[in-house]
Every structure is written in structure tokens, then in C-alpha cells.
KOLDREN-639207 format. One line per field, with one value per residue (C-alpha): residue number from 1; x, y, z. Coordinates in Angstrom, 1 decimal, always signed. Each point is the difference from the previous one (the first is absolute). Example, Ala and Ser with C-alpha at 12.3 -4.5 7.8 and 13.67 -1.06 7.14 Angstrom:
residues 2
nr: c(1,2)
east: c(+12.3,+1.4)
north: c(-4.5,+3.4)
up: c(+7.8,-0.7)
//
This chain:
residues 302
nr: c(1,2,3,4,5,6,7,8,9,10,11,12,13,14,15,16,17,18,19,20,21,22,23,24,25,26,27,28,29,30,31,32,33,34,35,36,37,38,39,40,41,42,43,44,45,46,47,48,49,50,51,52,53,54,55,56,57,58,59,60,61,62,63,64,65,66,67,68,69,70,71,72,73,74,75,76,77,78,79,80,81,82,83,84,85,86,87,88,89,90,91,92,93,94,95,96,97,98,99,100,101,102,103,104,105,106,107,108,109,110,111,112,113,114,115,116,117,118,119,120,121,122,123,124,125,126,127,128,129,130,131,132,133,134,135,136,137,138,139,140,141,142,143,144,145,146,147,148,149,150,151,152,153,154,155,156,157,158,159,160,161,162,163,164,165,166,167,168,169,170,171,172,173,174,175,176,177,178,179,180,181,182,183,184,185,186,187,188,189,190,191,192,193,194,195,196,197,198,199,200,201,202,203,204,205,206,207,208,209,210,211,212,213,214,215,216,217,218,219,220,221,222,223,224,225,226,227,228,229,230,231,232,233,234,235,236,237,238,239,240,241,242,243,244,245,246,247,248,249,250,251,252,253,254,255,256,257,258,259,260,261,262,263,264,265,266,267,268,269,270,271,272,273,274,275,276,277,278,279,280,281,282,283,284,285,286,287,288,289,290,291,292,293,294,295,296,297,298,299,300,301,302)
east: c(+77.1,+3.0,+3.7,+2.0,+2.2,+2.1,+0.5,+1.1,-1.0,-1.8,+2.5,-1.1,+1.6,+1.3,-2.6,+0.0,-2.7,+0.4,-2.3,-0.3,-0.5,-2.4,-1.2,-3.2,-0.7,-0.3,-0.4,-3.6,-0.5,+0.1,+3.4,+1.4,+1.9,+2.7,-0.5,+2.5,-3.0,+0.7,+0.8,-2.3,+3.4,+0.2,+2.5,+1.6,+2.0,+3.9,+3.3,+2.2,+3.7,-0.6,+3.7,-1.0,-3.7,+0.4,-2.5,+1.7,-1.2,-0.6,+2.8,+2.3,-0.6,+1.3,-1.2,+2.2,+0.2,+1.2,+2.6,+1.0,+2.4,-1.8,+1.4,-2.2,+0.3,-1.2,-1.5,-1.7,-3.1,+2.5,+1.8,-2.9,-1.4,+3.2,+0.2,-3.3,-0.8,-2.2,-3.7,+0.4,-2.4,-1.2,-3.6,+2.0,-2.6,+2.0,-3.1,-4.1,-2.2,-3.3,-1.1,-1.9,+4.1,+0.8,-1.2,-1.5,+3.0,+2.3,-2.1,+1.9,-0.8,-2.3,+1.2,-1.2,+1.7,-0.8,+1.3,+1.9,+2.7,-2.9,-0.4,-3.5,-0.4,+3.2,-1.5,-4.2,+2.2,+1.5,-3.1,-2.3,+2.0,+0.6,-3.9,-0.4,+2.6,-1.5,+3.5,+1.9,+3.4,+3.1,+2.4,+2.8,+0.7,+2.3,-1.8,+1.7,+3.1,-1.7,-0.9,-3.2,-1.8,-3.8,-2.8,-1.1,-3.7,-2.3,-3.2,-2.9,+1.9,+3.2,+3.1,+0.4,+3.5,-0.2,+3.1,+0.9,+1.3,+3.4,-0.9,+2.4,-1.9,-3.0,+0.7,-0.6,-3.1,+1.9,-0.2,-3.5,-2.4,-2.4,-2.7,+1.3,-1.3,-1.9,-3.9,+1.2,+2.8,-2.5,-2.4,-2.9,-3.3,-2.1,-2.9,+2.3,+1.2,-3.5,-1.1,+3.5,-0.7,-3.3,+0.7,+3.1,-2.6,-2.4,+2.8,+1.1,-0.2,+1.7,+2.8,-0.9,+2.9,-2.0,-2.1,+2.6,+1.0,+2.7,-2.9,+3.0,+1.4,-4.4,-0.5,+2.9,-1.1,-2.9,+1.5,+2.1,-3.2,-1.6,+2.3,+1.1,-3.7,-0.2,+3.3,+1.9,+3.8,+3.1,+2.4,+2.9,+2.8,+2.7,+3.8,+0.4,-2.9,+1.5,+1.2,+3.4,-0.7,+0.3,+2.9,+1.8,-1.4,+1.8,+3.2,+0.4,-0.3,+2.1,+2.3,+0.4,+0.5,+3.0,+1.4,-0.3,+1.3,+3.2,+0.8,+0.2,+2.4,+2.3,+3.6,+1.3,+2.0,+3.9,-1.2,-2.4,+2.1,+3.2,-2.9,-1.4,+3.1,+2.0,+0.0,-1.4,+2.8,+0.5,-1.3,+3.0,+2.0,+2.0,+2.8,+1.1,+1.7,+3.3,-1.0,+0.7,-3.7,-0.9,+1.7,-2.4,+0.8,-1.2,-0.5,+1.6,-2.0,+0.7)
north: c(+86.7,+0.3,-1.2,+2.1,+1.9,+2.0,-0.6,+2.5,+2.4,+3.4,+2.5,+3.2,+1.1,-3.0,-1.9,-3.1,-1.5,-3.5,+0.1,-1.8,+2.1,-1.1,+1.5,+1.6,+0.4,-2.2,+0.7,-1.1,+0.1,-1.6,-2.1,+0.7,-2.8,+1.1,-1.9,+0.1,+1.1,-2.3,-3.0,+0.2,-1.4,+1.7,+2.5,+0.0,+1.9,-1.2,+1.3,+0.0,+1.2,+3.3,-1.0,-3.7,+0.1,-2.7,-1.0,-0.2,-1.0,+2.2,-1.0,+1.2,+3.5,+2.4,+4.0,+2.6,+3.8,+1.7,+2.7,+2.9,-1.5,-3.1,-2.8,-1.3,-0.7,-3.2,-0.4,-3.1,-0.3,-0.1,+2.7,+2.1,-1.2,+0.7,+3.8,+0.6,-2.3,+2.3,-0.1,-3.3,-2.1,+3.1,+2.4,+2.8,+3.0,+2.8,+2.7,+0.3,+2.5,+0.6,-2.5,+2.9,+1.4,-3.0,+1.0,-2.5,-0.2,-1.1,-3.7,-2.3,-3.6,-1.4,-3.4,-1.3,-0.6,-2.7,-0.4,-3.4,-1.5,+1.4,+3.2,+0.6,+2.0,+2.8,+0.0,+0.5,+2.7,+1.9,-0.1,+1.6,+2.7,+0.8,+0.4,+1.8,+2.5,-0.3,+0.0,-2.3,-1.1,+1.2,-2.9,-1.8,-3.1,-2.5,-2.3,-1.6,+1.7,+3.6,+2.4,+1.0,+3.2,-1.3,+0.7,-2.0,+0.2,-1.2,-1.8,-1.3,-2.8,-0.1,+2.3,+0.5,+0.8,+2.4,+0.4,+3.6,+1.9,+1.8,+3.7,+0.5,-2.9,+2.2,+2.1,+3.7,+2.3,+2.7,-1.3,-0.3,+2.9,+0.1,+3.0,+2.1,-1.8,+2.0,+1.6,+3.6,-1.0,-2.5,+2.7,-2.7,+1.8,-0.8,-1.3,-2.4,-1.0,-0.4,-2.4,-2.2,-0.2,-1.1,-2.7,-1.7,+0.0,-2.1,-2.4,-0.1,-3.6,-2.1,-1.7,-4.0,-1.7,-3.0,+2.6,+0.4,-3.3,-0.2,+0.3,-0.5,-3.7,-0.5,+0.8,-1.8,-3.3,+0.5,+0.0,-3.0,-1.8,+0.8,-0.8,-3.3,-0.7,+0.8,-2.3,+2.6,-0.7,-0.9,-3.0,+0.5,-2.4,+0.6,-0.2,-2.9,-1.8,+0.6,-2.8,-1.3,+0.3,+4.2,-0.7,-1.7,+2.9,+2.2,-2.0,-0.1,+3.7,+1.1,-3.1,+1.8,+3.0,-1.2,-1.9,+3.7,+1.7,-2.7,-0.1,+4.2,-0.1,-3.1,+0.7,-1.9,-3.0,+0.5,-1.8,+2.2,+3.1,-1.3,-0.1,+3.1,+2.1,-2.0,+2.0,-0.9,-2.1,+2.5,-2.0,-1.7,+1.8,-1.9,+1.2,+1.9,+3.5,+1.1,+3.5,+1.2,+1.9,+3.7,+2.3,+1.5,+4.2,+1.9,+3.0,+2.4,+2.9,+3.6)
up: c(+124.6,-2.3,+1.3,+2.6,-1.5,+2.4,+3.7,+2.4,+2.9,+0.0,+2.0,+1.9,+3.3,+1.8,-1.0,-2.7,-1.5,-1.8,-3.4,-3.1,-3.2,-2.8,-3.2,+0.1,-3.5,-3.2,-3.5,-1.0,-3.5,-3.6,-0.6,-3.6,-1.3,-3.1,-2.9,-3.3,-2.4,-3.0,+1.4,+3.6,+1.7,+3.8,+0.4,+3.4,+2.3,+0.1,+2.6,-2.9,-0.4,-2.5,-1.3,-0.8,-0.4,+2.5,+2.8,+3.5,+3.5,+2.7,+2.2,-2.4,+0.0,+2.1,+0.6,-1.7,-0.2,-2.9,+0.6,-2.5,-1.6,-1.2,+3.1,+2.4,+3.7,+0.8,+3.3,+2.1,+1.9,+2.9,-0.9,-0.3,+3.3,+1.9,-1.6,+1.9,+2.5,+2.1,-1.3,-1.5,+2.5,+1.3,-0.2,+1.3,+0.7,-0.1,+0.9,+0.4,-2.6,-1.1,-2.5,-1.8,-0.5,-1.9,-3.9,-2.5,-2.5,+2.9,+0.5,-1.8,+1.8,+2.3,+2.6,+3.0,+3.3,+2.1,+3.3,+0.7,+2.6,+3.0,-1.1,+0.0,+2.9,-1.2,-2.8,+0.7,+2.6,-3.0,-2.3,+2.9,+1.1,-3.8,-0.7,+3.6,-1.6,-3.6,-0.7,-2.7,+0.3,-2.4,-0.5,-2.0,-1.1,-2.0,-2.0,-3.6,+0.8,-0.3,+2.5,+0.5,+1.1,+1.5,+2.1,+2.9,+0.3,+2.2,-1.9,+2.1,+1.6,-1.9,-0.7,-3.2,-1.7,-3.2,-1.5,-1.2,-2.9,+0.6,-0.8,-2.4,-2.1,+0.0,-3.2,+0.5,-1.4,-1.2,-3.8,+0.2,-1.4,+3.4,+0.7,+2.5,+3.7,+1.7,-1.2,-0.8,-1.9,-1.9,-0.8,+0.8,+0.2,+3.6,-2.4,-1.4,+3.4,+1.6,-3.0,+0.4,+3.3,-0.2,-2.6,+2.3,+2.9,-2.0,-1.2,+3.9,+1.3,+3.0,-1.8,-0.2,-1.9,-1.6,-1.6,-2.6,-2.2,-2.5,-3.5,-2.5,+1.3,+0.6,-3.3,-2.0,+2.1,-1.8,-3.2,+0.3,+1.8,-3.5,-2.4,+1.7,-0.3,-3.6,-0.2,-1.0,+1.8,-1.6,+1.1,+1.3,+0.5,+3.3,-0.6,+2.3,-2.0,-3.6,+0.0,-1.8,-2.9,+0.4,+2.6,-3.5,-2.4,+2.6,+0.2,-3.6,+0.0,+2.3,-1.4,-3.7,+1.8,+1.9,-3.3,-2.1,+2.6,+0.5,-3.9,+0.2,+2.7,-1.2,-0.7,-3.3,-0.1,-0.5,-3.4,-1.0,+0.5,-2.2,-2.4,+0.1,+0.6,-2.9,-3.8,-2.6,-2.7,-3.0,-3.3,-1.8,-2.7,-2.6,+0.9,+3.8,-0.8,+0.7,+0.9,+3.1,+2.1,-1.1,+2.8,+2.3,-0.4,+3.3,-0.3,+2.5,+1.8,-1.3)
//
């Protein structure tokens, strides 16, 4: 079982009920390395200032939201937790529906709930009277500093907690180009409807979820089992086993980088700009003339 990660109480009535919240999903498939194509170096995933190009550790970033003008508010986990305290620790079911109410594009994530701190009995209490009902529970809940919409269901001998779409983040149909609902406004002939019918109650089965693998990740694995048979891999070296000698390739880099960049922005001696700013001497003549400078004439505006 994977780590904890939320602890809190399911809420309904007056009554509390201690769980433990675990993922119930994983992604299961082929892991993609990136890889700079001419040189087979790894290319990794960095935190890095966008200003600098620097990297920069976790604890020193903070959550902003960007306002119209351009400024951002800056706010802390505290903050954030003291703005809306209420649901923070809390499964707070708010009412009871029909799980057949709920629709498909709604389910966003499944997590388990496990009862701790001697809550077994609440909790086997709450699951049976659900499935008695055939009801499922509407709820919300804090977790990563986000509110959650989710659905408390009752699963064999677990609950399970589904988290929710918000309805405004399901977009709308009205741009979509759908057939009229309904079999008038189809036009669909009965002949049409018979054979359709027929055909989806051939394909009918009792839904068994290990009847259906993942044939993409089952069929690359084949790949790579074949070409690393056939020897047909590439090496590829880490960043922390480069080595120094690219640690010094790099330094000497970013060194004539820093030198180019620190001649284009240094100011001149007071030397160098008596030198530049002083004229040219006029070549000798054999003799200097007595005559005074040309006048300058300026011309006055009609």
C-alpha cells in the first residue's frame, strides 16, 4: 500500500469518522526518458527562476496569483489554511443521491479511506446503511490547498472517495454539431434500430476489469526486449557521472561568457578618455598665420 497522504474525519450529522486517505490509482505504463538526440546526454526536469535560468529549491518558492495589473499577491500555506479552515481535516458530506445521478465526465479521482484511531465500527456503520440505501455520499474536501468536490462511495468493504469535477469545468455542448436526441428527430428507420440493437446485445458481457490490458506499454516492452537483444541501445552518461572534466568544459564556458560580457560593460579609465576625447595636433606649418578665424555668418529666419 502506498504512503498516507491525508488524515482526517468523514463528517455527516453529528457523527465523525477517523480515516486515512490513500490513492487508488497508479499510472502503469511505458516510462519515456528525454534524451538530447545528438549527443544521448539525459535531459531533465529543473525548478528554475524564468528571470535567471537559475535552478532553485523548493523551499524557496512561494504561491502567487496574478492580478490585472501585472502584481502578484503572495500568500502562505498558512495563510491559505487560515482563509478556509473548515473542510481542511474534514470529509464533510453535505447530502445523499443516486449514484446513477452522478455522470461519467464528473469522475476525476479515485482514494481509499481507511478507518484509523478505532473507527472501524462508525465506519463499517456508514458503509452499510449507504449500500442498504444504494445511495452515495456528496462531499468536500481540502486536500493540497484546493477544494475538492467528491463522491463518497461505498465499494465491497471499503468507502471510496472520488473526487469531482466543478460543473463549470465541464465545457458545454452547445459548440458541438450533435444529431438531434431523441428517434424522430434522428429520422432513424426501426430496421436500423432492430439490427443496432441486435449487434450491442451480442457484444453484451459482465464487465471483468483484467479482461482489458494496456496492448501499447505490452507491445513497446516487446520492442525494447528485442532490440536490447539484438544489442541495439545507446549509452548514456548521467550529469552527476560526467565527470570533471565536463564540469571544467562548462566552467570555461560560462567563464568566457562572464569575461565578454564584463569588457562590454566596463567604463574607461580617466586615461583612456583624455585620449580619446583629446584632438588630433594639426600638421606643422613653416610658419603660424597672423590671420584672425573666418567669421561664422548665421543666417536669420525670414
Amino acid at each position: 500500500m502506498s504512503r498516507v497522504i491525508w488524515k482526517g474525519a468523514i463528517s455527516f450529522g453529528l457523527v465523525h469518522v477517523p480515516v486515512a486517505l490513500y490513492p487508488a490509482s497508479q499510472e502503469v505504463g511505458i516510462d519515456f526518458d528525454w534524451l538530447d538526440k545528438r549527443t544521448m546526454d539525459p535531459v531533465g526536469y529543473l525548478r528554475v527562476n524564468k528571470r535567471t535560468g537559475k535552478e532553485i529549491k523548493g523551499e524557496d518558492i512561494v504561491k502567487g496569483i496574478k492580478q490585472d495589473g501585472g502584481d502578484y499577491v503572495v500568500l502562505s500555506d498558512e495563510q491559505i489554511k487560515a482563509a478556509y479552515p473548515k473542510t481542511t481535516q474534514t470529509i464533510e458530506i453535505e447530502s445523499f443521491v443516486k449514484a446513477s445521478e452522478i455522470g461519467f465526465t464528473l469522475l476525476e479521482r479515485p482514494y481509499y479511506l481507511e478507518p484509523i484511531a478505532k473507527g472501524e465500527k462508525v465506519y463499517a456503520l456508514l458503509r452499510e446503511a449507504m449500500l442498504d440505501a444504494g445511495v452515495i455520499g456528496i462531499a468536500r474536501v481540502v486536500m493540497h490547498t484546493k477544494e475538492h468536490l467528491a463522491a463518497l462511495i461505498p465499494s465491497d468493504a471499503a468507502l471510496i472517495l472520488n473526487t469531482l469535477r466543478w460543473a463549470d469545468e465541464i465545457r458545454p455542448l452547445d459548440d458541438l454539431k450533435l444529431p438531434a436526441a431523441g428517434n424522430p428527430a434522428s429520422e432513424l428507420k426501426p430496421s436500423e434500430l432492430k439490427m443496432a440493437a441486435q449487434l450491442i446485445g451480442d457484444m453484451t458481457a459482465k464487465w471483468q476489469p483484467r479482461d482489458y490490458t494496456d496492448q501499447f506499454t505490452s507491445a513497446v516492452s516487446e520492442l525494447v526486449r528485442r532490440k536490447v537483444a539484438a544489442g541495439d541501445t545507446e549509452q548514456v552518461t548521467s550529469i552527476e557521472d560526467a565527470g570533471s572534466e565536463t564540469a571544467a568544459a562548462s566552467n570555461v564556458v560560462d567563464l568566457t561568457e562572464l569575461l565578454a560580457k564584463s569588457l562590454a560593460s566596463r567604463k574607461p579609465t580617466t586615461a583612456e578618455q583624455s585620449l580619446k576625447l583629446k584632438p588630433a595636433s594639426p600638421p606643422k606649418r613653416a610658419a603660424a598665420s597672423k590671420e584672425s578665424p573666418p567669421k561664422r555668418v548665421v543666417k536669420q529666419r525670414a
